[in-house]
N, C-alpha and C positions, 0 to 999 in steps of 0.2 A: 109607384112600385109598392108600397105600405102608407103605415100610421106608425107612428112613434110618439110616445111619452118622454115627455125633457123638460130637467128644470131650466131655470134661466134667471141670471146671476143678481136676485135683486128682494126685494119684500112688499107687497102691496100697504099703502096707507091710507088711513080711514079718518074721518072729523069725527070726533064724538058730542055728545048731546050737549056739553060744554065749552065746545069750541067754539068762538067770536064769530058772528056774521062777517064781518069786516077786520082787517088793524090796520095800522095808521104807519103811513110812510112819509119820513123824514131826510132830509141832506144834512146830514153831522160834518161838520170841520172843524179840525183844530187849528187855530190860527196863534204860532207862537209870535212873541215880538221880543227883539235884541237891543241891547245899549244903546244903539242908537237907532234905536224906533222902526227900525224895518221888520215886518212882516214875513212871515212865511208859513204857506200850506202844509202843516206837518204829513197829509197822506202823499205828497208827491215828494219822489227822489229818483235815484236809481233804481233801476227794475232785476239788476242780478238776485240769486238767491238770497246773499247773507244780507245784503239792506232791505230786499222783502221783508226778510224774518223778523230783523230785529227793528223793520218801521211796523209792521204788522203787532208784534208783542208790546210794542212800547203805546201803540194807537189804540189796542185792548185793552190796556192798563189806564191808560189818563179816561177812558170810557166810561171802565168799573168806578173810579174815584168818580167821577162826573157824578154818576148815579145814585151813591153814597151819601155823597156832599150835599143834595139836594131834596131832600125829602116833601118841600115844600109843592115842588114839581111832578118829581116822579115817585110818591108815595115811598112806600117800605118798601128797599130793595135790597135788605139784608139776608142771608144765606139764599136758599132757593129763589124765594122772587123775587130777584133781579133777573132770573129767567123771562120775567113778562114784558122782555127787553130783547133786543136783538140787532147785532150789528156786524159789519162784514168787513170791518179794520181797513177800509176804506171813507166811503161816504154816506154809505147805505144804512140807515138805521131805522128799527119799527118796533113801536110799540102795543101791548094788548090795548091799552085804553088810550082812548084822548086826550094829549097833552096841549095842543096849539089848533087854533081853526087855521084852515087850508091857506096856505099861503104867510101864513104868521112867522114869525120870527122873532127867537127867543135867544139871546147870548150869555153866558154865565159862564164864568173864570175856574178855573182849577188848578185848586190847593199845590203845586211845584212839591211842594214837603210830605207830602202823603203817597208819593208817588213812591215806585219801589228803584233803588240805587241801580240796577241794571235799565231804567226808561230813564233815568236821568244823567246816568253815561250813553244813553244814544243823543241825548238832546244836546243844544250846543251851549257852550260855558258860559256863553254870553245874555243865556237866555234871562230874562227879568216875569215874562207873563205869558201864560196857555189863557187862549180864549176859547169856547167853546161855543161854536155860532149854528143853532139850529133852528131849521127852515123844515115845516109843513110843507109836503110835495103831492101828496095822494091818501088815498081811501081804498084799499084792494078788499073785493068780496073773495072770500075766502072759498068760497061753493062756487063761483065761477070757472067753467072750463073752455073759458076764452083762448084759453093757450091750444089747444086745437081746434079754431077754428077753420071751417074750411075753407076761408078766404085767409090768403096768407095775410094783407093787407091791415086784416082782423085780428091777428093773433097778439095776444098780450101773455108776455109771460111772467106776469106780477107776481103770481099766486106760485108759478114754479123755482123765481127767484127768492122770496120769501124761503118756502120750505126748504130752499138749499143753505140756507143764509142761517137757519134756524137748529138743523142739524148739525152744524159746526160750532154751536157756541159751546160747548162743555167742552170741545178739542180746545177751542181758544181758552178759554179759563184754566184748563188740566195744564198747558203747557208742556205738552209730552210727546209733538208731532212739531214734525218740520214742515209746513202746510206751504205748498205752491199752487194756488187757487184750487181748483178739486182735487189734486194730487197730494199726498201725504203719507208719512213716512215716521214711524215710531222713534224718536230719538234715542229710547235704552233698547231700544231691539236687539238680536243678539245679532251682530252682523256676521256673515258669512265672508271670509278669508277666501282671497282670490287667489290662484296659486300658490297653492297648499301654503299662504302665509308669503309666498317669498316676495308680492306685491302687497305696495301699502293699502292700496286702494280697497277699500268696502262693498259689500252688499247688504242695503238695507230693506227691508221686507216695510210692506206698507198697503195703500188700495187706492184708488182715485174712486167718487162718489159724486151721484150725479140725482137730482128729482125730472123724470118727466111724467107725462100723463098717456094713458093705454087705455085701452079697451077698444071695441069694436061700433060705438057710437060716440060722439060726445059727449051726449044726454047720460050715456051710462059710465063715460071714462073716469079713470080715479087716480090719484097724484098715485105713483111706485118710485119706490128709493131702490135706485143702481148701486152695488160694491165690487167692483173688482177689483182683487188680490194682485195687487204688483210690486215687483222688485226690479230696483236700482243702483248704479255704480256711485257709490260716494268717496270723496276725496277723505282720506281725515283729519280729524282737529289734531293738530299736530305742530313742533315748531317745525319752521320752513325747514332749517336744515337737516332736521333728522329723517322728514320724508325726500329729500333729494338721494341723502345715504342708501335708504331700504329701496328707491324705486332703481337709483343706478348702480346700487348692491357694488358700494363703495363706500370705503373706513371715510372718515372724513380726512383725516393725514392726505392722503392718497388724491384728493380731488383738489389738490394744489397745483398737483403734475397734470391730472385729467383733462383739468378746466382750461387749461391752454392749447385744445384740440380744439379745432374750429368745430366739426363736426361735432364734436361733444355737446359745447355750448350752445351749437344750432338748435338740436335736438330736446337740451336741457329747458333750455324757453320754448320750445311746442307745448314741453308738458306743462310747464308751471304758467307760461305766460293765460295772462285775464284771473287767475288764480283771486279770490279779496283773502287778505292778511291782515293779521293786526300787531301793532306795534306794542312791544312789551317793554319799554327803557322808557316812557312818558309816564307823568303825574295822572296824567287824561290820555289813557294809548286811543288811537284811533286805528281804523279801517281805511284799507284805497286796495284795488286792482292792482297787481303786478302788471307793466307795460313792456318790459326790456328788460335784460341785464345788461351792463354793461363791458365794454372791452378790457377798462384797466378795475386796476385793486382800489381800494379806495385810501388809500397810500397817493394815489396819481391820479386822483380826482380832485379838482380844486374847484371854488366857487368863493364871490364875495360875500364877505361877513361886516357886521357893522365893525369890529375889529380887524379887516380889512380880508387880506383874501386867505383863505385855509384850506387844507387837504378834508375830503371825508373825516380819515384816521383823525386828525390833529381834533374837528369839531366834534367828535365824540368823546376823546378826551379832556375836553375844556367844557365844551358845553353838559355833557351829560353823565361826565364822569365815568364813564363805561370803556374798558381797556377792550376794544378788538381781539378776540381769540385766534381768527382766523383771515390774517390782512390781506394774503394772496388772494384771496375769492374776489368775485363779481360785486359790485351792490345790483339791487335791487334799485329800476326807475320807476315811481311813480308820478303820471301826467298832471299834472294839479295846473289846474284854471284862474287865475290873479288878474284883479285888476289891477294894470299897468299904463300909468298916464291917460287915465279914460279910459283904457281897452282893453277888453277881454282876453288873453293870452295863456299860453300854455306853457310854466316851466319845469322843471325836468326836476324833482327831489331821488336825493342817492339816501341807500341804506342799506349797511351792511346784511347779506342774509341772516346773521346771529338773533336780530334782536324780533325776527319776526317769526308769527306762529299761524298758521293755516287755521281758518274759523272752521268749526263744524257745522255741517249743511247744506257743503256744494255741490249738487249733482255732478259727476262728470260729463260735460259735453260730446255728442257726437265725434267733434273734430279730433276728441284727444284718444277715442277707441280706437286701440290698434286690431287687427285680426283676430289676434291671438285673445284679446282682451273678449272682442264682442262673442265669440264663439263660445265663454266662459259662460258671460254673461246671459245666451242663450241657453246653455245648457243648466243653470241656476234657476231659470225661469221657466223651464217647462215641467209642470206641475200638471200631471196625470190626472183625471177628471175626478177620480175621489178625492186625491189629496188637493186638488181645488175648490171643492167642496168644503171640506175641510179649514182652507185657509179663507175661505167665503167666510165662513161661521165665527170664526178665530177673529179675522177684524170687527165685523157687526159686534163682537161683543166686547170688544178692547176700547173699540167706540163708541159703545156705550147706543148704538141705532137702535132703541128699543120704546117700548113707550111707558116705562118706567121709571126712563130716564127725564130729571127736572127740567130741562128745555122742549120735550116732546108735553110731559105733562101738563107744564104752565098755559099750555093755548090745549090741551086735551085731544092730541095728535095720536093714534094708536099707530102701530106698527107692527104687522104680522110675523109670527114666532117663525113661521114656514118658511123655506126659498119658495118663491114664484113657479108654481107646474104650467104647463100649457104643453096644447098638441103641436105635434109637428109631420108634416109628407116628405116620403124619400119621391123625387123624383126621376124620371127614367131619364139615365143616360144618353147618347147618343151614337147611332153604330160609324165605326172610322173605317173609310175605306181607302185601299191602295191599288196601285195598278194591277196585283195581282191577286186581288178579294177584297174580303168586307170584314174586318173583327166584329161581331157584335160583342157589347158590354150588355154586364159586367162580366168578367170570367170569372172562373172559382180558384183561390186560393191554394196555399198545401194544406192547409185546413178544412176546404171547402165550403169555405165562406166566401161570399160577394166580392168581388175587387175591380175598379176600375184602372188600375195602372196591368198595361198590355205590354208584352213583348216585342218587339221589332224584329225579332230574329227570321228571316226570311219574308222579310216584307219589304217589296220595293218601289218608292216612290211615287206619288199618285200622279205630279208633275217634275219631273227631275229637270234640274239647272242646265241650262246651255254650259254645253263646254267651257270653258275661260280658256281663250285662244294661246294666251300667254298667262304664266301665274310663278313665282318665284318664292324660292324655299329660304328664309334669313335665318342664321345661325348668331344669336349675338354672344358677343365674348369667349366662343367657347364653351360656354356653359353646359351642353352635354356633348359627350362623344360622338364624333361625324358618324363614326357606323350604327351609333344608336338612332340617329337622324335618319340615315340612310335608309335603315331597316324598318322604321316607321313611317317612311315616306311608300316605300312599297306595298308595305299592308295597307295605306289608306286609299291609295288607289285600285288596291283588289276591290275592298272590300265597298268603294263607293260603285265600284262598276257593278257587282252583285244587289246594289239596291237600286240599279237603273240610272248611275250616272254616267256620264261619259265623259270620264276624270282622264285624260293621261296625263303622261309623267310630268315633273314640275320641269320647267324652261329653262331654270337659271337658279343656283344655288350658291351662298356665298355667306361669310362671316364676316361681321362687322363688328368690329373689334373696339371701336367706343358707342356710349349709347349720348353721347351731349348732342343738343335736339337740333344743332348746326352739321352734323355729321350725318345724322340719321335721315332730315332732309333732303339733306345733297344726292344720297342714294335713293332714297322716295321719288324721288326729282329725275333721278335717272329712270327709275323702273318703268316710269310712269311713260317718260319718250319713248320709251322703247317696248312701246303696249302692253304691258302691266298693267292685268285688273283685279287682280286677286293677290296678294302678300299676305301668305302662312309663317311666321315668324315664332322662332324657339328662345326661349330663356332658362335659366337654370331653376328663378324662384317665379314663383305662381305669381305672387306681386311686385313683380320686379316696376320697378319707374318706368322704364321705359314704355311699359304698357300703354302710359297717358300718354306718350307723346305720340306712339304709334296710330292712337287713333284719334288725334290731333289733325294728325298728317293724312288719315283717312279723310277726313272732309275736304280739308283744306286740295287733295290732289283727284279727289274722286275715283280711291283705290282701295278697293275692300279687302280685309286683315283680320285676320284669324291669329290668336295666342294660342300658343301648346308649352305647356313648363314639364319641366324637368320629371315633375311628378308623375304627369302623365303616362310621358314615355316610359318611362321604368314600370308603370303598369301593366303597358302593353308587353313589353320586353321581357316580362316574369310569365306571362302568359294567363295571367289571374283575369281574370274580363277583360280580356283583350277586345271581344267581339263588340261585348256594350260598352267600352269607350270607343271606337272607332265609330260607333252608330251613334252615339251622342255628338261627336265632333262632324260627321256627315250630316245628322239633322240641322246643324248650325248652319254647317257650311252651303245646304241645299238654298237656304233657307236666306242667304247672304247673298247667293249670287242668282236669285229669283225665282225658285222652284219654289212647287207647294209640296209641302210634306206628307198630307192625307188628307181626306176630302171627309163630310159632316152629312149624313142622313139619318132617316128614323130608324131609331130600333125595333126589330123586329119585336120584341115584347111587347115595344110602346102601341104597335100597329096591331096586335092580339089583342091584348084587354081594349083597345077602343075599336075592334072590331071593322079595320077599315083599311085599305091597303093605300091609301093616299097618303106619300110622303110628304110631313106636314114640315117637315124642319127643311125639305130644298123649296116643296113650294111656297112658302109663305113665311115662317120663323126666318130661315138664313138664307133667302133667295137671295139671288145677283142684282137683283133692282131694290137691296135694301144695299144702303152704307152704312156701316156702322163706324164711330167714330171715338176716339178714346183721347180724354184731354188732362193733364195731370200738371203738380206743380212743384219744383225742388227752390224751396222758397232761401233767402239770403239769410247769413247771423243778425245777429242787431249790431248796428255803431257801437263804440265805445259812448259813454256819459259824455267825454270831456268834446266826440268830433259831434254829438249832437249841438251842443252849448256853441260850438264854434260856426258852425251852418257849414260844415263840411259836409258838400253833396254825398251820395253815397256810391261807392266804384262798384260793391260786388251784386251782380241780376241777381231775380229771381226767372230762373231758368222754366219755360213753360214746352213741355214735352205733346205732341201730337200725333197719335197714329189712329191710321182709316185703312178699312178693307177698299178693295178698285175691284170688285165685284163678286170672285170667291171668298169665302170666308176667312179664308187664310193666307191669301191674296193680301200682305198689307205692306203698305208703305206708311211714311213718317218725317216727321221733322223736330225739329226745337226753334228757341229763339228766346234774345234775354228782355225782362221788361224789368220797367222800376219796382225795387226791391220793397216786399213785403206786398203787394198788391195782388188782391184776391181773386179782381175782376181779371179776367182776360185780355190783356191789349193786342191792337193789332189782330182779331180772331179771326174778320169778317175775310183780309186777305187770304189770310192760311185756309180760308175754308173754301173760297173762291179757288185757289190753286188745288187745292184737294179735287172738287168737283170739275176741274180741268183735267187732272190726273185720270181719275175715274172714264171720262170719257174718250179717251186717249186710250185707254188699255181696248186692244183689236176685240177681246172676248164681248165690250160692251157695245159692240155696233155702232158708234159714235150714239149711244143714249146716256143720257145723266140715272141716278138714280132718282126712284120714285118716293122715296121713304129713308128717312137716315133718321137710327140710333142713336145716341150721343149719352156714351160715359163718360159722365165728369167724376171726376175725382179730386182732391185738399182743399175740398170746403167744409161746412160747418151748417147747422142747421138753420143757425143766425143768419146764412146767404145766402139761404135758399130764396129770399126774395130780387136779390143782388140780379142771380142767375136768369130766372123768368125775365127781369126789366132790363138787364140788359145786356148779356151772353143773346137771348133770344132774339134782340135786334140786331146784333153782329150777324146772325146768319141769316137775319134775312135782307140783309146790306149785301150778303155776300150772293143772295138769290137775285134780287136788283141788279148785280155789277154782272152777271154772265147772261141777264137778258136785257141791260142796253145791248148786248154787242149780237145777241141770238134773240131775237123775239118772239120766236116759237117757245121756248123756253119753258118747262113747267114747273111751278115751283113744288120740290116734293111737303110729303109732312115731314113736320119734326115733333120729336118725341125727345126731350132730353131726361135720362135716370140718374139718380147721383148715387152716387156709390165711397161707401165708407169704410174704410180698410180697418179703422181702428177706432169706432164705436166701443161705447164702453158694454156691448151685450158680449154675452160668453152663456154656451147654451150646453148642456150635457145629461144625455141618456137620464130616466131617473135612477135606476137600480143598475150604475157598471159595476161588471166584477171587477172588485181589486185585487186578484191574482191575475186579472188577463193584460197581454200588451197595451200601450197607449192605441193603436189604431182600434183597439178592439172595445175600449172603455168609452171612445168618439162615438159622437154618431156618424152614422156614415155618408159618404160624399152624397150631395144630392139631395142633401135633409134642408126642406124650408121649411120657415115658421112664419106666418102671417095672420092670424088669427089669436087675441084676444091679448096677447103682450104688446102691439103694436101699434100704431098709432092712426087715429080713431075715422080718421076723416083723408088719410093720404092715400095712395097705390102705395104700399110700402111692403117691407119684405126681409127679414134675414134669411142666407144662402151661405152654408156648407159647401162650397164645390170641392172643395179637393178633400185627398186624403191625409187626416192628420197622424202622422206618424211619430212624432212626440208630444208631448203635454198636452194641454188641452185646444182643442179646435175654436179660431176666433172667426167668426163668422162675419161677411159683411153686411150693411145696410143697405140695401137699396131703395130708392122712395121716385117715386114718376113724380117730377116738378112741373113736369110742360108736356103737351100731348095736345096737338092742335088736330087730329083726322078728323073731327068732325065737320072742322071746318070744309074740311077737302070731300066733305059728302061721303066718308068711312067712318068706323066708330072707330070710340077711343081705344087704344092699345089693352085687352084684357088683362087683368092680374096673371091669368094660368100663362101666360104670353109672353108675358115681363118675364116670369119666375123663367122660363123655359126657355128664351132667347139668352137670358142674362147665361143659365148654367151651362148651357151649349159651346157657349162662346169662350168659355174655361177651356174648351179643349183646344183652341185655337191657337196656343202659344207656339204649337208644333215642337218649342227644342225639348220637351221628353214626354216619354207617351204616357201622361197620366193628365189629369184636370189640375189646372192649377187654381188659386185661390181668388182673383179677380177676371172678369173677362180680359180675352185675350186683348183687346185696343187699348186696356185703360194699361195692362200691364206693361205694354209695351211703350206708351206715353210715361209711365212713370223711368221707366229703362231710359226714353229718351231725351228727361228732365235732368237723371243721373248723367247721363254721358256727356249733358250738354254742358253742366256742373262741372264735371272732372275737366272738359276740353277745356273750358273759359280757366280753371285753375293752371291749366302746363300754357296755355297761350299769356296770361296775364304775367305768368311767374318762371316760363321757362322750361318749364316740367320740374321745377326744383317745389316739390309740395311742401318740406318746411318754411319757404318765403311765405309762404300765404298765411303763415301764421307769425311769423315773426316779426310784422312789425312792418316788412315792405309794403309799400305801396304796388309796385309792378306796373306793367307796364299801359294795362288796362286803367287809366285812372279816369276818374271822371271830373273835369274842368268846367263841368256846369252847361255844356252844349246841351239845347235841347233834343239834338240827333243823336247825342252819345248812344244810348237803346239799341236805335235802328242802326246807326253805325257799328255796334260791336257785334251787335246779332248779322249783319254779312257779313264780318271778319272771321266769324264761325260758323256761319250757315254750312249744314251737309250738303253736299252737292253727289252723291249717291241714289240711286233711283229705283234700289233694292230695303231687303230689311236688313238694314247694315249693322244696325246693333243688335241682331241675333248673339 
């Protein structure tokens, strides 16, 4: 459609005439030793925030002394040139000049007493000696752009882990950022006040930073430093009890009476539990995890004492002289690991909340975001494309990314004053058709500007849903007024029958008056005998619980369910967009019980300027003899420290979500399934894809033919796995090609083409010159904008994609990169770039539930949807639907006892048994 000019969020860097051929890569360890002669690796511990931090700052510190200490070794490394040094508060250390030939190994002791009093409160009391044992590992050319090579096999990314490692040492020194590997976050920032103050909780402004290499050859690519601007939920430093007060907006008197509500307490340890604390009544306070509270005061908590057995109360008195303020309250259990009689065990320490204070630095995790919370948090964070700009500029220079800065200087690293310009192509949308016309895109705005989101308003259905023979309306609790039920049951049936469905009235209507998931079954159970396929069900709040359990019971009975809250209806019932939420809840619902929404051809514009009337997006981009397939992952928490130490297997999957077109393009089906937690690879893939292409063949429209060509968006991996994926995602399916032609030997195996697709890349791309008086959509670039050329990397099919329309902050744009692409093999050429860019954007419009593009292709998005749902169901099946269990401490029911079946066991205790897109 055009050309557009965009920056893109980062700075090109340059070697200067001064810069080393070469530096010199080492493995640094600190090896301390205790009283009694044991050892230990001072970079290993726990991996939360605050023992990051302060293992990270304390391993910085015993470094700088190393360097200090030793002049013999490492020359003058006083003020600046100790820059000619570089280490990553791990193992990774490098020097400008040569210290050891390759493989040498040098150890030398560090000064304890030179250290600074905050590294020698992390270290332990007992400690007597720091050794410091360094190992020659490498030689990296510095001019080498092996890191894009085009053989994956080839790629080294020495030279990109260097200049990231290098970049952060004046953060490490300045000590003025809470650093979680390339994420980082200013400690005096001014933080932003979540609910106008009436939450404890923070927002700290900060940027995550990244080196990779760009350009459009190898030979010509050049190292570029990424910065984007991001903001995060932080807990704050604070004592425990004062942030229990401000979060549960209770005097502390008051929480004597509170805290004797079960629910209270349940809820009290969601928030605070995994919390690290530090104890304020010790000579030497220390840090641990909150694990529990518990049920009594600590009044009526006993445990032996070498003076035999004592209450909490009493051994705070005696032992530490400290009079309890508040004896009614909970303690605080921390899980602590002792050996006992030879063996590793776990006992339980009490502590009253008084004496402990919340470290500063702890992100807040996902699990503890309520609605209310994340909704803040997004609207904190959508930062308009100047004032992204802006806050681009603001970090580079707090951080000093400049090449005046002494860490950039000492190796003679320049760093461009500029943001990064590069071209960028809008391109052509795709026209949507229904059974009664064709939208071409884009339409014109009330401004008369380009827009790709279309109205539905007198458009009906291109494939409308078979009747649901049977379908039942559920009222739980009461929650809104039967007549307001009533009256929105009758508009949805007008109004679905005007977009071409053939809805009548619902079968069977009734309220059910508890939602506990033994109650809610039994009726599921019934609906289901008595041909029930579809359960539209009302609740008062939008998130009500019983949400999970409803579509728990969806798999589990093979009865598709539809949510309508309270909110809704009062929409419709005021008469304010009645029409567009009624066609929002019909796209769902088409779309659940197996209709297609709208059908994908070329646009007529597209077919003008290329001067050809051959629809290239049905013949060829999104024909019926392509599958496109979409693979995603809702990966598990980490164990606690103490179940790691103890070899307690791990209960919670990571849930792997899968949806495939079965021959229209919007045409999709789906599944999930749980594998061992944190694993990247794919297990089990080759079955799932074998059943896919079962699927596929089985829908009447394919003639009993398989597809010839299958797509595959993968999605939650990393650049690091791209090698993973080719060796071995791409033998899964062709394991899964072998298992449908033992049984058919006619068989043909199609191509495969796998893209990986990156939702949260650190690229952010924006117009060069938006006005900053016009709206955010209007300061975006617009839907349809790639960038592949000259920011991008050097030797791959690769791609950033704009599909959708950003309507706040600034547009984050995916990755796309072609890892695998076997057609030549199959005597076709490889999948062209203009092909990739055009299949991938197309396939944005494929979500069907609203009429606009949305931001990943429709498979992967749907795979990610069905990663989440698989997630939510494993939580109300493990725990009941009770979602504070899951966080409190229970085990549930889901436990894992070390079976090697456990996987595939829990994964058909949850398998969807649905044959539509149920999680529309």
């Amino acid at each position: 459609m055009g050309q557009l000019q965009i920056l893109v969020n980062g700075y090109s860097m340059a070697f200067g005439n001064e810069t080393p051929q070469k530096v010199f890569k080492h493995e640094l360890k600190f090896i301390s030793t205790n009283k009694k002669g044991k050892e230990r690796d001072l970079s290993r511990g726990p991996r939360n925030d605050i023992s990051n931090i302060l293992r990270h700052e304390a391993l910085f510190n015993m470094y700088q002394v190393l360097l200090r200490s030793y002049p013999a070794n490492f020359g003058d490394t006083q003020g600046d040139k100790i820059y000619a040094y570089a280490y990553d508060c791990g193992i990774n250390f490098y020097s400008r000049g040569k210290i050891l030939n390759l493989k040498e190994e040098l150890k030398l002791e560090v000064d304890i007493a030179c250290l600074r009093d905050s590294t020698r409160d992390f270290l332990s009391k007992n400690l007597v000696k720091i050794e410091a044992v360094i190992l020659a590992t490498d030689e990296i050319d510095l001019k080498s752009t092996s890191a894009v090579s085009e053989e994956l096999a080839n790629r080294d990314r020495s030279v990109v882990q260097f200049l990231e490692i290098l970049s952060n040492q004046l953060i490490y020194n300045n000590r003025t950022y809470f650093i979680y590997a390339q994420k980082m976050f200013a400690k005096e920032s001014n933080a932003i006040q979540v609910d106008g103050g009436n939450d404890p909780r923070i927002i700290k402004a900060g940027m995550s930073k990244n080196v990779r290499f760009i350009g459009d050859t190898q030979e010509t690519s050049t190292p570029f430093i990424q910065v984007d601007p991001k903001k995060t939920l932080f807990f704050p430093g604070m004592p425990l009890l004062d942030y229990i007060r401000l979060l549960t907006r209770t005097n502390l008197p008051d929480l004597d009476r509170r805290i004797t509500d079960d629910r209270f307490k349940r809820q009290l340890l969601k928030e605070i539990k995994g919390l690290t604390v530090r104890t304020t009544h010790l000579a030497k306070n220390s840090y641990f995890n909150i694990h529990a509270i518990t049920s009594d005061a600590p009044s009526n908590i006993f445990f032996e004492t070498k003076d035999g057995r004592k209450s909490v109360l009493q051994h705070f008195q005696d032992q530490h002289r400290f009079r309890i303020q508040f004896p009614n309250l909970p303690c605080v259990v921390e899980k602590q690991l002792k050996k006992i009689e030879g063996q590793n065990r776990t006992v339980d320490v009490f502590y009253p909340m008084e004496v402990l204070h919340i470290e500063a630095g702890q992100r807040v995790p996902l699990t503890k975001m309520t609605p209310k919370l994340t909704e803040q948090m997004i609207r904190n964070c959508q930062a308009k494309p100047v004032q992204y700009i802006r806050e681009l500029e603001q970090q580079r220079g707090e951080a000093m990314i400049q090449s005046g800065a002494p860490n950039f200087r000492a190796f003679d690293i320049r760093i461009d004053t500029k943001i990064r310009q590069a071209n960028a192509e809008i391109l052509f949308p795709p026209a949507v058709g229904y059974s009664n016309g064709v939208q071409q895109l884009p339409v014109q705005d009330r401004d008369g500007r380009d827009d790709v989101a279309w109205m539905v308003k007198g458009k009906r259905f291109f494939q409308p849903a078979a009747d649901p023979k049977v379908w039942v309306a559920v009222l739980f609790q009461h929650g809104i007024p039967g007549n307001d039920v009533e009256a929105f049951l009758q508009g949805l049936v007008r109004c679905a029958r005007d977009m071409g469905m053939n809805l009548n009235k619902e079968n069977h209507k009734e309220v059910i008056d508890s939602t506990d998931i033994e109650t809610v079954k039994a009726r599921m159970k019934f609906f289901k005998g008595n041909g029930a396929n579809f359960v539209l069900f009302f609740t008062k709040d939008k998130l009500d619980p019983v949400h999970h359990t409803m579509k728990l019971l969806e798999c589990e009975f093979g009865v598709v369910t539809q949510h309508v809250s309270k909110q809704t209806v009062d929409k419709v019932a005021s008469g304010r967009g009645a029409l567009l939420v009624y066609n929002n809840i019909l796209q769902k619902m088409n779309m659940k019980l197996g209709g297609i929404n709208w059908d994908l051809s070329a646009n007529q514009a597209f077919l003008t300027r290329n001067k050809t009337s051959q629809d290239v997006v049905k013949t060829k981009w999104l024909n019926q003899a392509r599958m496109f397939i979409g693979i995603d992952m809702s990966h598990a928490g980490p164990q606690s420290f103490v179940e790691r130490n103890q070899g307690v297997p791990p209960s919670e999957p990571t849930i792997v979500g899968m949806a495939f077109t079965a021959g229209h393009p919007l045409l999709i089906r789906g599944t999930y399934w749980c594998q061992k937690p944190r694993l990247t690879i794919v297990d089990r893939l080759a079955d799932k894809v074998t059943e896919a292409l079962e699927i596929y063949h089985n829908v009447p429209q394919n003639k009993g033919n398989y597809p010839n060509h299958i797509v595959v968006f993968r999605g939650g991996i990393s650049e690091g796995d791209y090698a993973k994926v080719i060796t071995s995602e791409e033998q899964f399916f062709k394991q899964a090609f072998a298992n449908i032609k033992k049984e058919k030997p006619d068989f043909r195996e199609p191509i495969l083409t796998i893209i990986v697709v990156q939702r949260t890349s650190n690229y952010r791309i924006v117009p060069q010159n938006p006005d900053p008086n016009a709206p955010p959509a209007k300061q975006n670039v617009p839907a349809g904008t790639v960038v592949d050329r000259g920011v991008m990397h050097p030797t791959q099919t690769e791609f950033l994609l704009v599909a959708h329309k950003a309507i706040q902050g600034t547009a984050h744009p995916i990755k796309c990169t072609v890892v695998y692409d076997n057609g030549e093999k199959h005597g076709q050429q490889r999948m062209s770039l203009e092909e990739a860019e055009y299949i991938t954007y197309h396939m944005c419009y494929g979500h069907a539930i609203v009429s606009s593009p949305v931001s990943v292709p429709a498979p992967l998005y749907s795979a990610g949807d069905l990663a989440k749902r698989g997630r939510n169901n494993w939580k109300a099946y493990a725990f009941g639907g009770d979602a504070e269990s899951s966080i409190s401490g229970e085990s549930g029911r889901a436990r894992n006892s070390g079976d090697p079946n456990f996987w595939v066991d829990l994964s058909e205790s949850l398998k969807p048994r649905i044959s539509t897109k149920f999680w529309a």
